[in-house]
ROMAR-598122 format. One line per 3 residues: number of its first residue (from 1); their letters; for each residue x, z, y of C-alpha. Coordinates in steps of 0.2 Angstrom, whole numbers. Layout:
ROMAR-598122
NUM = A = X,Z,Y | ...
END
This chain:
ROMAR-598122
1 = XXX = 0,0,0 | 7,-5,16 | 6,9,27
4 = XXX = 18,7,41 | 12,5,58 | -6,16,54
7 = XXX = -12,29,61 | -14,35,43 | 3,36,39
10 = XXX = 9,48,56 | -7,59,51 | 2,62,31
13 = XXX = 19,64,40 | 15,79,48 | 10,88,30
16 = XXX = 22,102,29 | 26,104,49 | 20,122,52
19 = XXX = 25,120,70 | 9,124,82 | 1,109,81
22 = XXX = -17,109,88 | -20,123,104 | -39,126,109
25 = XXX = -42,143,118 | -36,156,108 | -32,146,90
28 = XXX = -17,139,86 | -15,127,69 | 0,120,65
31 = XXX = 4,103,60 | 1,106,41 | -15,114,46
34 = XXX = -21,98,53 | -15,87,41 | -24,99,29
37 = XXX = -39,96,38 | -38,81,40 | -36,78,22
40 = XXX = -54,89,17 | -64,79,30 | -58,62,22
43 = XXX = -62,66,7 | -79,72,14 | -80,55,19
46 = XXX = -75,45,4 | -92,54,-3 | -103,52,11
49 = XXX = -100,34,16 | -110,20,7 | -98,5,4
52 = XXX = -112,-5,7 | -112,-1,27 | -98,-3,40
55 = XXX = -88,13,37 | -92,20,55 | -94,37,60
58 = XXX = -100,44,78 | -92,58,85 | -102,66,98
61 = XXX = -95,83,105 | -83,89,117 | -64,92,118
64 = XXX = -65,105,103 | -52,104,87 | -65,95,75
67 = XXX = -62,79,87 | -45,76,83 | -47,83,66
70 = XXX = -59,68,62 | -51,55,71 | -37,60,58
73 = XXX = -49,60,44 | -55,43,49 | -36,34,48
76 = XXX = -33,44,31 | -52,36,24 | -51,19,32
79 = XXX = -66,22,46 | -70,19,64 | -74,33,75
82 = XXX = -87,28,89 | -84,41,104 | -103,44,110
85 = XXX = -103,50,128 | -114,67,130 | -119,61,147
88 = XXX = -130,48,139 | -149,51,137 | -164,43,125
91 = XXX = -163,26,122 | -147,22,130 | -139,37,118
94 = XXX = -149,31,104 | -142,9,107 | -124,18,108
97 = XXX = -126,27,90 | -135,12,83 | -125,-2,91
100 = XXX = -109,4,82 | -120,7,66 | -111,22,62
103 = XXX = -119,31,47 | -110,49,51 | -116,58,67
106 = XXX = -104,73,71 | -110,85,84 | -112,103,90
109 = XXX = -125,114,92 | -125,113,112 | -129,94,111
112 = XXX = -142,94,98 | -156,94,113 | -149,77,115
115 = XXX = -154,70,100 | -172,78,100 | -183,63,97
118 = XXX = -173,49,94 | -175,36,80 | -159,36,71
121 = XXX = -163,30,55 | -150,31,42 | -140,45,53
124 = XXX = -134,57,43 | -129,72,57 | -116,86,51
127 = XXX = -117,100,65 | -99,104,65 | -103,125,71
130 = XXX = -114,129,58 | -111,138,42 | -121,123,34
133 = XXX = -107,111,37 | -94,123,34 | -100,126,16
136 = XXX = -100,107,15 | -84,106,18 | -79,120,7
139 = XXX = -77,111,-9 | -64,98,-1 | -52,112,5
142 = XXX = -37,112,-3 | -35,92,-4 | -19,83,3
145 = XXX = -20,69,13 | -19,54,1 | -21,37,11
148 = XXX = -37,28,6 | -37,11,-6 | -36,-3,8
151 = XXX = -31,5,24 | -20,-7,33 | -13,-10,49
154 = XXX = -26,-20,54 | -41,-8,50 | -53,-3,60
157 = XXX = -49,13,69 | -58,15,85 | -74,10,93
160 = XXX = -76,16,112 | -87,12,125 | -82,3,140
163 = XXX = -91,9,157 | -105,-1,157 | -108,-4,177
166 = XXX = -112,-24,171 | -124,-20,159 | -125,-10,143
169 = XXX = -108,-3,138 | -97,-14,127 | -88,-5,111
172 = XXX = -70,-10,111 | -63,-14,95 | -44,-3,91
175 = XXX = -36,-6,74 | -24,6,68 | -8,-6,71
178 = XXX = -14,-6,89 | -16,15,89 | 0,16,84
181 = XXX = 8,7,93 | 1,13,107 | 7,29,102
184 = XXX = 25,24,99 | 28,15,114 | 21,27,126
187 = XXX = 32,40,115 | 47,33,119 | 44,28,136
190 = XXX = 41,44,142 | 54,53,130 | 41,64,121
193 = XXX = 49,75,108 | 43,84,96 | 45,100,105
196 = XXX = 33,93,118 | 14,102,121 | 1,87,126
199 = XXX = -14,92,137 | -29,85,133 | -41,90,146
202 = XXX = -48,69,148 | -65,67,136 | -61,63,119
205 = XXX = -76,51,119 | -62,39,130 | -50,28,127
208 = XXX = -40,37,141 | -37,56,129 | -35,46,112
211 = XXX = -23,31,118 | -13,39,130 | -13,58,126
214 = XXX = -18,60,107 | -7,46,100 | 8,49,108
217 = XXX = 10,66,104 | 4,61,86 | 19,49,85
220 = XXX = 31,61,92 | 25,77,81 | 22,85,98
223 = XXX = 11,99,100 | -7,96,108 | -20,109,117
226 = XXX = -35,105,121 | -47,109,135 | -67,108,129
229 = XXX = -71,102,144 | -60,96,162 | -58,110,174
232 = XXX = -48,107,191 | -47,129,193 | -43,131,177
235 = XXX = -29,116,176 | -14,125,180 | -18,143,171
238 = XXX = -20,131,154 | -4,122,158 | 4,137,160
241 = XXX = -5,146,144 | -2,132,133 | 15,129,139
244 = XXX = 10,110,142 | 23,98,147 | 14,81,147
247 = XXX = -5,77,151 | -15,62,156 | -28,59,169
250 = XXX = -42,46,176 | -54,43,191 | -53,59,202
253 = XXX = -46,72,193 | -32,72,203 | -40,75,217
256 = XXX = -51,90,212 | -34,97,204 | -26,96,224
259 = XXX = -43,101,231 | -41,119,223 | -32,132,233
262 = XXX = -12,133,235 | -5,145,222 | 11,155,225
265 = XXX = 15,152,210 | 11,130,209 | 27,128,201
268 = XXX = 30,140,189 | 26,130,172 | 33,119,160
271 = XXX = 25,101,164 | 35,87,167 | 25,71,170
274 = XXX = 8,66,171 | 1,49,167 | -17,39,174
277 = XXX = -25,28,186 | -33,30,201 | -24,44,207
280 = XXX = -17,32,222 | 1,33,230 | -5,48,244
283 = XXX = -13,60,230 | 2,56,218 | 13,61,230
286 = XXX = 5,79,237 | 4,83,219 | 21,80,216
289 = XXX = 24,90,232 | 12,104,227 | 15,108,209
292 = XXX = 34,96,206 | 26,87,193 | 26,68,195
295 = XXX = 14,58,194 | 14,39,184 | 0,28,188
298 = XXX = 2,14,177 | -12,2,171 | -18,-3,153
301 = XXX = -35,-13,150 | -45,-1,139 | -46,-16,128
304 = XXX = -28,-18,126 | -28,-37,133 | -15,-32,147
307 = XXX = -2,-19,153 | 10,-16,169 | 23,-6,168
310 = XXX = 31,5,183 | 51,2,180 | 64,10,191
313 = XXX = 66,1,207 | 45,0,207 | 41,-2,228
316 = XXX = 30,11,234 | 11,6,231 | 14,-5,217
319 = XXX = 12,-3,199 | 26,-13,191 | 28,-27,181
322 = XXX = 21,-35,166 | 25,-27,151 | 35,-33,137
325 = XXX = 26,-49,129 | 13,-49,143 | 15,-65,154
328 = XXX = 4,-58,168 | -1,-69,183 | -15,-65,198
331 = XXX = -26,-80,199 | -40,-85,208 | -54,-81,198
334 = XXX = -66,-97,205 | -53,-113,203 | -40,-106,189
337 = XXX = -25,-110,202 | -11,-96,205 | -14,-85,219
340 = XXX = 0,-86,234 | 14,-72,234 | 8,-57,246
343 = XXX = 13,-57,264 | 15,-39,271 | 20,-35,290
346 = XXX = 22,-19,298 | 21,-2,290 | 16,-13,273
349 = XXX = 1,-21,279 | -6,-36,267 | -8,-51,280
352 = XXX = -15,-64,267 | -28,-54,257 | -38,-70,256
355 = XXX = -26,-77,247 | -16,-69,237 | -29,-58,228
358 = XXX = -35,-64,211 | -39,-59,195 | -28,-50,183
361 = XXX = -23,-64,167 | -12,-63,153 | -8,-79,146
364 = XXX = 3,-73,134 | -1,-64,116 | -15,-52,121
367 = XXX = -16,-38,110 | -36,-37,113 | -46,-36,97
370 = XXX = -62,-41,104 | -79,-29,106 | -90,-26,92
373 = XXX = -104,-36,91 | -105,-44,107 | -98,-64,108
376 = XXX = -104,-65,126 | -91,-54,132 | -78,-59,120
379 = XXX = -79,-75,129 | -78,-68,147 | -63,-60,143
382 = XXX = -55,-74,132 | -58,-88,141 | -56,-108,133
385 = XXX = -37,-110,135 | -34,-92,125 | -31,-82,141
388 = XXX = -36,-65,144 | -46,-62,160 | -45,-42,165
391 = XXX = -60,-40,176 | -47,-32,188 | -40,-37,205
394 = XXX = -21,-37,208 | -8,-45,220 | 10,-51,218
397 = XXX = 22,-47,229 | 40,-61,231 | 49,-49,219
400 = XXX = 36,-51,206 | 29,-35,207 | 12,-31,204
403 = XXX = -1,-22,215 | -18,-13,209 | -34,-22,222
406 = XXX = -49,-15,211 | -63,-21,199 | -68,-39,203
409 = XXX = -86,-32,207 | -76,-22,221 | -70,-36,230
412 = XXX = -79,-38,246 | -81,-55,260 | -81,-49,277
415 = XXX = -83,-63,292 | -76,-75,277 | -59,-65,271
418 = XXX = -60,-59,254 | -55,-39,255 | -52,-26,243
421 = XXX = -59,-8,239 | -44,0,233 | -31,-6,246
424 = XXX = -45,2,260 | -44,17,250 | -27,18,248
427 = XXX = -26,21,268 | -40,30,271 | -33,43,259
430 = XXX = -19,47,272 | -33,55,285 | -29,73,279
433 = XXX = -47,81,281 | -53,70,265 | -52,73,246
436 = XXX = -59,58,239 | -64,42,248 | -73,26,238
439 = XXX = -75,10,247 | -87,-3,242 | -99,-17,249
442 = XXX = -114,-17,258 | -123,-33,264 | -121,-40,282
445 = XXX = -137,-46,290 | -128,-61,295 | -117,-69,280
448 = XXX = -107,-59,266 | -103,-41,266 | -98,-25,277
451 = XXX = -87,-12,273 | -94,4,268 | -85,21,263
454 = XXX = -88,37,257 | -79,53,260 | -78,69,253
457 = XXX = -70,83,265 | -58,94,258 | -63,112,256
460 = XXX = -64,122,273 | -67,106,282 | -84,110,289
463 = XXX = -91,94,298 | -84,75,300 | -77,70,317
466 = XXX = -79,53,321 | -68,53,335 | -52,58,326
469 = XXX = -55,48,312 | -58,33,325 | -41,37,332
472 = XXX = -35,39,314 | -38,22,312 | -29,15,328
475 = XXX = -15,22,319 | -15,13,301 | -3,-2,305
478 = XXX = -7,-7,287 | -26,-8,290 | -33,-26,294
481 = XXX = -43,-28,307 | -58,-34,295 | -55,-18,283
484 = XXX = -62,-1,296 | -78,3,290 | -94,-2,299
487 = XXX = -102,11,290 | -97,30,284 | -106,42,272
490 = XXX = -100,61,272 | -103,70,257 | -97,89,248
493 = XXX = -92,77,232 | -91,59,229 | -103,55,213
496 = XXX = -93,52,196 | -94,46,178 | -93,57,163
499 = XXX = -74,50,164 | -72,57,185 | -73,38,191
502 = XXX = -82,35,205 | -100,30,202 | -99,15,217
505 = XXX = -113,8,207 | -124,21,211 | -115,23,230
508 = XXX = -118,2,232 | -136,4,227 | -139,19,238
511 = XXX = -131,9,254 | -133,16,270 | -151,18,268
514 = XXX = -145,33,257 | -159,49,255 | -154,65,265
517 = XXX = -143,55,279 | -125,59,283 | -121,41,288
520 = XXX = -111,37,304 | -106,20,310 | -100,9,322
523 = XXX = -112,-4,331 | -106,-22,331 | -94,-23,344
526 = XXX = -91,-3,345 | -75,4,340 | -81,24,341
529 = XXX = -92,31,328 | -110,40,329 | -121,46,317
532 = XXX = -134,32,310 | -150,37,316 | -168,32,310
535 = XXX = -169,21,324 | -153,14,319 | -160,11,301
538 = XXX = -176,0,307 | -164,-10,319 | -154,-16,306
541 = XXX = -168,-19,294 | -176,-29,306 | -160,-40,310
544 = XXX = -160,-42,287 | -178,-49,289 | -175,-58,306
547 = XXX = -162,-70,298 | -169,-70,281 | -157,-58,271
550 = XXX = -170,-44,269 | -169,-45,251 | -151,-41,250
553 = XX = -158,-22,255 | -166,-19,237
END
């Protein structure tokens, strides 16, 4: 049986390691305990599983040791493990489960009233902290992990759900060649040794936790503590509890870390590096400040298609360059053609946004695996000539370097210049009295879009001032004369996924017609800011209907 490269074949070699292996409040397993485990839930398995259906489980519960236990349990059997987000309800819970066809449901009592009603036929649900399921498991204690007939590289390891902000999420495929590979590389690009803790505070249900934190430390033999659920207050006593060294991140969660108050004792703990995305250059750099741990954005498609890797001599703002095997180029997502190099003048500033910001493609061997069940997106993201299309926007500087520009959905067109969400952010972040900013599009009454941005205040900032952020503003020699928002919505906390992305669906729907006010903007022609009033509201609706646009308000 060929087992090198699996998943499987790291989870046997950590039989008879009795280092501390798996941390979760006040146990501690070691290595061999896992494998252990491990082994009794595969052999659970192997009598549960009809080899009639896909051999697909679900695992719906939080960051608690029975998630990484079965995910080894699945490599060891040959299954795919379907992370199900708890934050789903009714039917859009019940399409996950059901889409991925998995025939095992693990759970926990505190999300049981989630499946309360739903029509799971053929199901079968194990509630994993119940004294039922622990007498099922009973009989299978004491079974070493033995490698099922048939695993391979190429099986099926993984099934998790993309975000879903198009339509219904997509379930990206992961075989165990990619897992571990995954692993491997990120293992020996960020020197993870075997004396290494890994903090696992990410959902479990995402890519992020299992690709970038799990693996790693699976291939290394590294330790890993888990935290059931993220907590920016309890972030640095659990780093410092678990004696963590290493730990990943997405979305905000940076941001709610720097949002807690100053500690005198910030730096007195063992981790060395932290790994994500959307922490952006200002936050990265405030936390290194703050706690002297720094801070890796680096960018990955979920799917696997594409990677960009920050090298040494990486400009500030970028993210790198392609990673090896990856030919990566930024091209214009409407005519195929290569977008221009970027053009920056003072203090940074991108002078030909229009033109050189295009969509992310690898036109090399993509490692993506395709989505389960779903040819319609297969086909968006590999287009005709064999291609991979990321969704994502980027720009390239002379040097080749690469520079995150946001989803294509973020792009906006304002007075016929194509802009982008993540370079506004990136700027706005400087102004000191925010913690989280999110740009996005609104309609203009005349042709394409307006700029629109949320912020949330930083704790003890009590009310926004327009002036300073005005004058704020004047300052950014990096900030295109097309790029200062018309339009500013305050709020106590920008809204966020299950995975602490920002939710601009729900702010771009919301617009500036948004429930319970806080909007300010600046009137055509204005360069100060004052609070949108309801007056204000029925003025600019009235100009949407007067030119025809009025539908474009929802």
């Amino acid at each position: 049986m060929e087992l090198d490269g699996t998943v499987a074949e790291l989870v046997r070699a950590r039989w008879g390691d009795h280092r501390p292996g798996l941390r979760f409040e006040d146990l501690v397993l070691s290595h061999h305990q896992v494998a252990a485990g491990a082994a009794a839930r595969a052999a659970l398995l192997r009598d549960l599983l009809s080899p009639r259906r896909e051999p697909h489980i679900g695992i719906l519960l939080d960051n608690t040791p029975e998630y990484p236990l079965w995910l080894s349990a699945a490599a060891l059997s040959g299954t795919a493990v379907a992370g199900i987000n708890p934050t789903r309800r009714g039917a859009e819970l019940t399409r996950d489960i059901r889409h991925t066809e998995c025939q095992v449901l693990l759970t926990e009592r505190a999300h049981l009233p989630l499946l309360t009603g739903l029509d799971l036929p053929g199901v079968r649900v194990l509630v994993t902290d119940t004294a039922a399921y622990a007498e099922l498991l009973t009989p299978y204690e004491g079974a070493e992990p033995s490698v099922s007939a048939g695993v391979s590289p190429a099986s099926r390891m993984l099934l998790y759900f993309t975000s879903g902000s198009t339509g219904a999420p997509k379930a990206a495929l992961c075989s165990q060649r990619r897992l571990a590979a995954a692993g491997r590389s990120l293992m020996t690009h960020f020197g993870v040794r075997p004396d290494d803790v890994h903090y696992i505070c990410m959902p479990m249900f995402h890519g992020n936790a299992v690709i970038a934190d799990w693996a790693p430390a699976l291939a290394a033999g590294a330790g890993v503590a888990l935290r059931r659920r993220f907590s920016a207050s309890g972030f640095l006593d659990d780093v410092r509890n678990f004696g963590a060294t290493y730990f990943t991140y997405v979305g905000r969660a940076v941001q709610y870390i720097l949002a807690t108050p100053a500690r005198a004792d910030d730096r007195a703990h063992a981790l060395r590096v932290g790994f994500g995305t959307e922490a952006g250059a200002v936050d990265a750099r405030r936390f290194e400040e703050r706690f002297g741990v720094r801070l890796v954005e680096g960018y990955g498609s979920s799917e696997g298609g594409a990677a960009v890797q920050r090298t040494p001599g990486t400009p500030d703002g970028a993210i790198g360059r392609a990673a090896p095997g990856d030919d990566l180029a930024v091209l214009d997502p409407d005519t195929g053609a290569e977008c221009a190099p970027a053009d920056f003048g003072p203090g940074g500033r991108l002078l030909n946004g229009d033109a050189a910001i295009g969509e992310l493609v690898n036109r090399g061997r993509s490692a993506f695996e395709g989505y389960w069940r779903n040819a319609a997106a297969d086909a968006e993201r590999v287009r005709g000539d064999g291609w991979y299309w990321t969704g994502d926007l980027f720009y390239r500087d002379a040097a080749g370097y690469l520079y995150f520009a946001g989803r294509a959905d973020d792009r906006l067109r304002v007075d016929s210049e194509n802009l982008a969400a993540a370079v506004i952010e990136a700027i706005l972040a400087r102004w000191e009295p925010v913690v989280g900013v999110a740009v996005y599009a609104v309609p203009d009454p005349v042709a394409g879009d307006q700029v629109m941005a949320a912020l949330a205040l930083r704790e003890g900032v009590s009310s926004f001032d327009p002036l300073a952020f005005a004058e704020f503003l004047l300052a950014q020699e990096d900030l295109g004369t097309k790029m200062a928002p018309r339009f500013v919505r305050v709020l106590p906390r920008l809204p966020v996924t299950a995975t602490n992305k920002v939710a601009r669906g729900v702010l771009r729907r919301e617009g500036f017609r948004c429930a319970g006010g806080g909007v300010w903007w600046r009137p055509r022609g204005s360069g100060a800011y004052r609070e949108f009033t309801e007056a204000d509201v029925a003025g600019v609706v009235g100009e949407f209907r007067e030119r025809g646009r009025g539908h474009l308000l929802g």
